[in-house]
MILO-785913 format. One record per residue (C-alpha): residue in one letter; chain; x, y, z. Coordinates in steps of 0.02 Angstrom, whole numbers. Example, Ala and Ser with C-alpha at 12.3 -4.5 7.8 and 13.67 -1.06 7.14 Angstrom:
// MILO-785913
{node "a", "A", {615, -225, 390}}
{node "s", "A", {684, -53, 357}}
//
This chain:
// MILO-785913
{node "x", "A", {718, -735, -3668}}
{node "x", "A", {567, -863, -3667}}
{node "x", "A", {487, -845, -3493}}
{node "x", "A", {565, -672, -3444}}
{node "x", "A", {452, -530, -3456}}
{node "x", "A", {549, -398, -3417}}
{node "x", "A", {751, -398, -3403}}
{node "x", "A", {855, -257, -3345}}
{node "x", "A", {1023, -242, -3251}}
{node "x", "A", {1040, -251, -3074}}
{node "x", "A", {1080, -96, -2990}}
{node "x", "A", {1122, -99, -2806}}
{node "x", "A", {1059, 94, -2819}}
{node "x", "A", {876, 52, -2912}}
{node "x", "A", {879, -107, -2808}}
{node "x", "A", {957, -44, -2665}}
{node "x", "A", {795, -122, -2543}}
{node "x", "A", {756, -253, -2652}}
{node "x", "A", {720, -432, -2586}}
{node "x", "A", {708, -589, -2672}}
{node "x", "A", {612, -767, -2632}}
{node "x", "A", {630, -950, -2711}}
{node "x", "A", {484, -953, -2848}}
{node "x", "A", {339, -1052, -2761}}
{node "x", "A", {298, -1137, -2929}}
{node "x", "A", {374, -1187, -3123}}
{node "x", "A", {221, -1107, -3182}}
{node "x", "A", {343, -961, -3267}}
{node "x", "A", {397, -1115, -3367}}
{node "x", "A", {233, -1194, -3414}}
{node "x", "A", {205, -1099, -3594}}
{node "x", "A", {404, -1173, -3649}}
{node "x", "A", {393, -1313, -3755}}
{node "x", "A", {613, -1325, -3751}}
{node "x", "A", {752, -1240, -3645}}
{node "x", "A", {929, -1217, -3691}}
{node "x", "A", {1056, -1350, -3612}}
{node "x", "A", {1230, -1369, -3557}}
{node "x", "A", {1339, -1476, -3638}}
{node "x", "A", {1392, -1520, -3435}}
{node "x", "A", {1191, -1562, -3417}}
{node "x", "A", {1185, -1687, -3571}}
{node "x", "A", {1217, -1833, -3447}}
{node "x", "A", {1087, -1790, -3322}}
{node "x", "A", {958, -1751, -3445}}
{node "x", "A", {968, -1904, -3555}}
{node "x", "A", {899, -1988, -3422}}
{node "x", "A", {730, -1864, -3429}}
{node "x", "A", {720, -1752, -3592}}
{node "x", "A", {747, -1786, -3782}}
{node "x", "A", {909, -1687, -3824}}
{node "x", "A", {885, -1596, -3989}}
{node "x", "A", {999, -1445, -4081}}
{node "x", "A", {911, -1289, -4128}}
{node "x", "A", {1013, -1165, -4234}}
{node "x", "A", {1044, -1014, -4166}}
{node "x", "A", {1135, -854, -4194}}
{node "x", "A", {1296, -933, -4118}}
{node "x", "A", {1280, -1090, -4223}}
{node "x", "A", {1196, -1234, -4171}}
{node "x", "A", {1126, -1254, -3985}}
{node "x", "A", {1093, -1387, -3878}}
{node "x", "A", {906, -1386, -3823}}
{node "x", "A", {797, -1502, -3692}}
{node "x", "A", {629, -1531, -3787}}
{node "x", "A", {481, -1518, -3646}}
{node "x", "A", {360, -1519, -3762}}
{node "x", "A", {277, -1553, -3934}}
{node "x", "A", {162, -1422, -3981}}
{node "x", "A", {202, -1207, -3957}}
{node "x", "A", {185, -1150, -3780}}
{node "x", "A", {172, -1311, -3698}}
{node "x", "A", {295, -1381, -3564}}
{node "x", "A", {250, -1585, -3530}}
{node "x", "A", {330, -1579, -3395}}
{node "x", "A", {244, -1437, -3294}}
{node "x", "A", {59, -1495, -3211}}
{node "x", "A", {-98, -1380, -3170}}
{node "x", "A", {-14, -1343, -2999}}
{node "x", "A", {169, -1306, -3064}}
{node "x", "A", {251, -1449, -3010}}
{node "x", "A", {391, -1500, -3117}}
{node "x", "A", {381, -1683, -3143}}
{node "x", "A", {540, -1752, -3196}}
{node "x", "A", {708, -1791, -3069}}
{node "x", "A", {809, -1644, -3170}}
{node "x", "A", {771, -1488, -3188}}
{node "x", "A", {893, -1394, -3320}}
{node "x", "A", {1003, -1270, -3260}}
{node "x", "A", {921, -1137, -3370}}
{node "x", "A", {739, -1156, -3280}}
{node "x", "A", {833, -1133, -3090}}
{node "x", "A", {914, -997, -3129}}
{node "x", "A", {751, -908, -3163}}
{node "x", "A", {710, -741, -3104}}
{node "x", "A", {911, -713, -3140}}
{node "x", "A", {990, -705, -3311}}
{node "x", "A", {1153, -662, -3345}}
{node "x", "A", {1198, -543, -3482}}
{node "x", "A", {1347, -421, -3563}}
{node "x", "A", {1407, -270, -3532}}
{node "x", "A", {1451, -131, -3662}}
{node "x", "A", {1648, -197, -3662}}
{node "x", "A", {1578, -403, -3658}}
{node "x", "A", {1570, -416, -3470}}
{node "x", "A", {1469, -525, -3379}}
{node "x", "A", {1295, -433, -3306}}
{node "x", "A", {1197, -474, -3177}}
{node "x", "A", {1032, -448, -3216}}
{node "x", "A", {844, -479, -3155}}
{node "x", "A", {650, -522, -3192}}
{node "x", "A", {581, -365, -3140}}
{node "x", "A", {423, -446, -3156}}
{node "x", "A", {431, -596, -3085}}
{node "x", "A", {342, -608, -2904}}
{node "x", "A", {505, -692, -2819}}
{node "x", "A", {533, -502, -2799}}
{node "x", "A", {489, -382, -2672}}
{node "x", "A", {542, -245, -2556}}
{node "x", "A", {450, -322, -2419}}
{node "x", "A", {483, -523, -2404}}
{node "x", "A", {611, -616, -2433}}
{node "x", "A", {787, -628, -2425}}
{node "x", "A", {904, -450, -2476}}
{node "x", "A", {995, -431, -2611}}
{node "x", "A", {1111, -286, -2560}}
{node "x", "A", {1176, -219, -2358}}
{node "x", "A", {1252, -65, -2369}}
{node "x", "A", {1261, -46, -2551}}
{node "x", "A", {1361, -218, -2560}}
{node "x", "A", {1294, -378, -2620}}
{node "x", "A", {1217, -511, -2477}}
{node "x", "A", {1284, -711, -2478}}
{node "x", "A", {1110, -721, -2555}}
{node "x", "A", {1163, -624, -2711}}
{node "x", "A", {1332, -688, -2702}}
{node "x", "A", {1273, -853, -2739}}
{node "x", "A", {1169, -816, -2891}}
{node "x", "A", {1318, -709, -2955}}
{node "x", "A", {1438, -880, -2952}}
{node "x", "A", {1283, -987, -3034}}
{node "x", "A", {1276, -864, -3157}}
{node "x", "A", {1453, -837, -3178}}
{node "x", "A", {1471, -1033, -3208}}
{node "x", "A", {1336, -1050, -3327}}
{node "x", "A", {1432, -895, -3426}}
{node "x", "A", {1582, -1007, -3428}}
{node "x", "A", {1503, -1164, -3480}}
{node "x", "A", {1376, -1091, -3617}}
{node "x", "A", {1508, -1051, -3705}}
{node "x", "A", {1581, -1214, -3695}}
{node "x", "A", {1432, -1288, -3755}}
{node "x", "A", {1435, -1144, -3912}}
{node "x", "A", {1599, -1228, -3957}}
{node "x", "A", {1524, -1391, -3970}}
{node "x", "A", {1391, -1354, -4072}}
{node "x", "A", {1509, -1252, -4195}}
{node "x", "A", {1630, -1409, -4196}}
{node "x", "A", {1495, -1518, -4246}}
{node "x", "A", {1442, -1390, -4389}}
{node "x", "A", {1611, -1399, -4442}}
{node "x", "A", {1617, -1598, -4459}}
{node "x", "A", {1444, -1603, -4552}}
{node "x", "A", {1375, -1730, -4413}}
{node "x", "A", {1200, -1622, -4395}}
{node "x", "A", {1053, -1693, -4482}}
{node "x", "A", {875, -1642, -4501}}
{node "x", "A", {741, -1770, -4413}}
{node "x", "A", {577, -1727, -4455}}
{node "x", "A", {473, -1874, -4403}}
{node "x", "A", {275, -1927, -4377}}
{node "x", "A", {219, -1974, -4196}}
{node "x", "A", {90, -2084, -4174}}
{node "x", "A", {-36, -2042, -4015}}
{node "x", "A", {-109, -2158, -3897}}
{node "x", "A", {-266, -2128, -3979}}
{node "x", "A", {-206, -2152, -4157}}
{node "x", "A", {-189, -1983, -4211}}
{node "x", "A", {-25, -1917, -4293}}
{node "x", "A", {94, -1775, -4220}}
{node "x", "A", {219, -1710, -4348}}
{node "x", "A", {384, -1654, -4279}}
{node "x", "A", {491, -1511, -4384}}
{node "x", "A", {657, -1429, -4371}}
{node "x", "A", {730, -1566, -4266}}
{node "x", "A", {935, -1579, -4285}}
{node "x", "A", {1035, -1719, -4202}}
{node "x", "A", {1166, -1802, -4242}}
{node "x", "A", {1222, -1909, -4400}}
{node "x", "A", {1257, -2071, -4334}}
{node "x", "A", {1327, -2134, -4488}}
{node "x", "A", {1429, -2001, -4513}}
{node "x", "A", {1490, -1996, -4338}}
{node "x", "A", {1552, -2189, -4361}}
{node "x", "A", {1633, -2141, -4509}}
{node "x", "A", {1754, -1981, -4434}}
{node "x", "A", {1949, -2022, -4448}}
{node "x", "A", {2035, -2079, -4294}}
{node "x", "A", {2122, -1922, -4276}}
{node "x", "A", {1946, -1844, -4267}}
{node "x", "A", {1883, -1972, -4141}}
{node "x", "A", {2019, -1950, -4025}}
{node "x", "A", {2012, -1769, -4012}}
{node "x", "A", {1832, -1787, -3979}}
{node "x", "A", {1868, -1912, -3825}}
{node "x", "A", {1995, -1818, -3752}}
{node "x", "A", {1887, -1666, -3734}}
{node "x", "A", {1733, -1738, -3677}}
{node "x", "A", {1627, -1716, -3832}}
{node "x", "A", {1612, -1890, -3898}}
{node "x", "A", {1514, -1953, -3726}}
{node "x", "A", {1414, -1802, -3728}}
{node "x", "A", {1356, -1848, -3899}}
{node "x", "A", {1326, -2014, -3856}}
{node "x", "A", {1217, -1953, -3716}}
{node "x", "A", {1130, -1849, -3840}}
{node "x", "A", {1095, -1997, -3948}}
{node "x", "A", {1041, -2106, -3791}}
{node "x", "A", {916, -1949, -3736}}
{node "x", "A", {822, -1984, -3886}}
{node "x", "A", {737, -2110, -3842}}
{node "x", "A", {645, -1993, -3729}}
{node "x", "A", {557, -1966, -3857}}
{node "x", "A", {425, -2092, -3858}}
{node "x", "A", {390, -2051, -3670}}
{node "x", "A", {355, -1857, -3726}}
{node "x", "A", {227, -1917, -3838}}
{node "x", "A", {143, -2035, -3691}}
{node "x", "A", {143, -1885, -3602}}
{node "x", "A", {48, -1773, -3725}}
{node "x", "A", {-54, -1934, -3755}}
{node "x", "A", {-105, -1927, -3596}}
{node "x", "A", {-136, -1727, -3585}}
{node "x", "A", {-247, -1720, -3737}}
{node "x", "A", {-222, -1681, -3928}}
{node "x", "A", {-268, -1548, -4041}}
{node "x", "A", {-128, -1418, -4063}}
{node "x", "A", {36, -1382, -4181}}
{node "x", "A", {184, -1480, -4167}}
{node "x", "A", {335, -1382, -4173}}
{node "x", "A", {539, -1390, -4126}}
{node "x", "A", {638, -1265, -4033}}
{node "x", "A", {722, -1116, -4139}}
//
């Protein structure tokens, strides 16, 4: 769960008095060196994060890289600030997660230790044993992100299933001329991807993947700006890649 400590359900019973405030810093998020993305986010985030594919147990997954080396976000400073225009959708909806019932239904569940929650400040979660506008409008952000993570699963499966994933291991070169190896990196074949049938191309316009993937191959150019940025932070570490 990366920066969740510890999950359980929501319960308007256990948290019948419980009250919850916006987090006063991303410092939850300074230890992540990737999050998962959206394939909806892909446009947003080319403009801020390399876009990499990390396999996971669904297949492969979309992932922002925030950083080069194990617990180490780039883009989180000393005071918590996040410093980019974009924040992914998985970071805000921190200190709720959604998860699944016993039958597959969608759960709402919490950070009980995160300090956005307390029985004394903040905004309730429950009146009367039924949820506040408050929780009703983390229940729709997590219901949507639900919808459209498995969306995203989809794509990554499809693009299994057409052989366009590659391995990019590469060598970054610091400002101060040491090296930073990079491993486990996936993105897309672009060789291959030129060289799909038109059938294949047109089913990937019409459904929205083909300019996703050509945001993902745009986002790497981030790249070079994630190494300025750990440049500029100091060396000495492991490199690494999410999953």
């Amino acid at each position: 769960m990366i920066f969740y400590e510890r999950v359980v359900a929501l319960s308007d019973q256990a948290h019948a008095a419980l009250k919850v405030r916006p987090a006063s810093s991303f410092a939850y998020a300074a230890r992540t060196n990737s999050v998962p993305l959206l394939a909806g986010e892909f446009f947003e985030c080319a403009r801020e994060y390399p876009i990499v594919f990390a396999r996971g147990d669904a297949g492969p997954l979309p992932a922002a890289l925030l950083g080069l080396r194990d617990s180490e976000n780039l883009y989180v400073d000393a005071a918590g600030k996040w410093d980019a225009r974009y924040v992914p959708a998985f970071v805000r909806r921190y200190p709720f997660v959604p998860g699944k019932g016993a039958q597959g239904e969608l759960l709402v569940c919490i950070d009980e230790a995160s300090p956005c929650f307390d029985s004394r400040e903040g905004e309730a979660l429950f009146a009367e044993g039924k949820p506040t506008a408050q929780l009703e409008h983390a229940i729709k952000f997590l219901t949507e992100f639900h919808q459209a993570a498995a969306a995203t699963e989809a794509l990554g499966r499809r693009l299994e299933e057409l052989g366009l994933l590659r391995q990019a291991d590469s060598v970054a070169q610091l400002n101060d001329g040491s090296q930073f190896r990079l491993n486990g990196l996936n993105v897309v074949d672009e060789t291959k991807l030129r060289a799909l049938d038109r059938e294949t191309v047109q089913e990937l316009f019409a459904n929205g993947s083909l300019a996703v993937i050509y945001a993902h191959l745009i986002s790497l150019g981030n790249l070079a700006a994630l190494v300025d940025r750990l440049s500029r932070r100091g060396t000495g570490g492991k490199g690494s890649a999410p999953g």
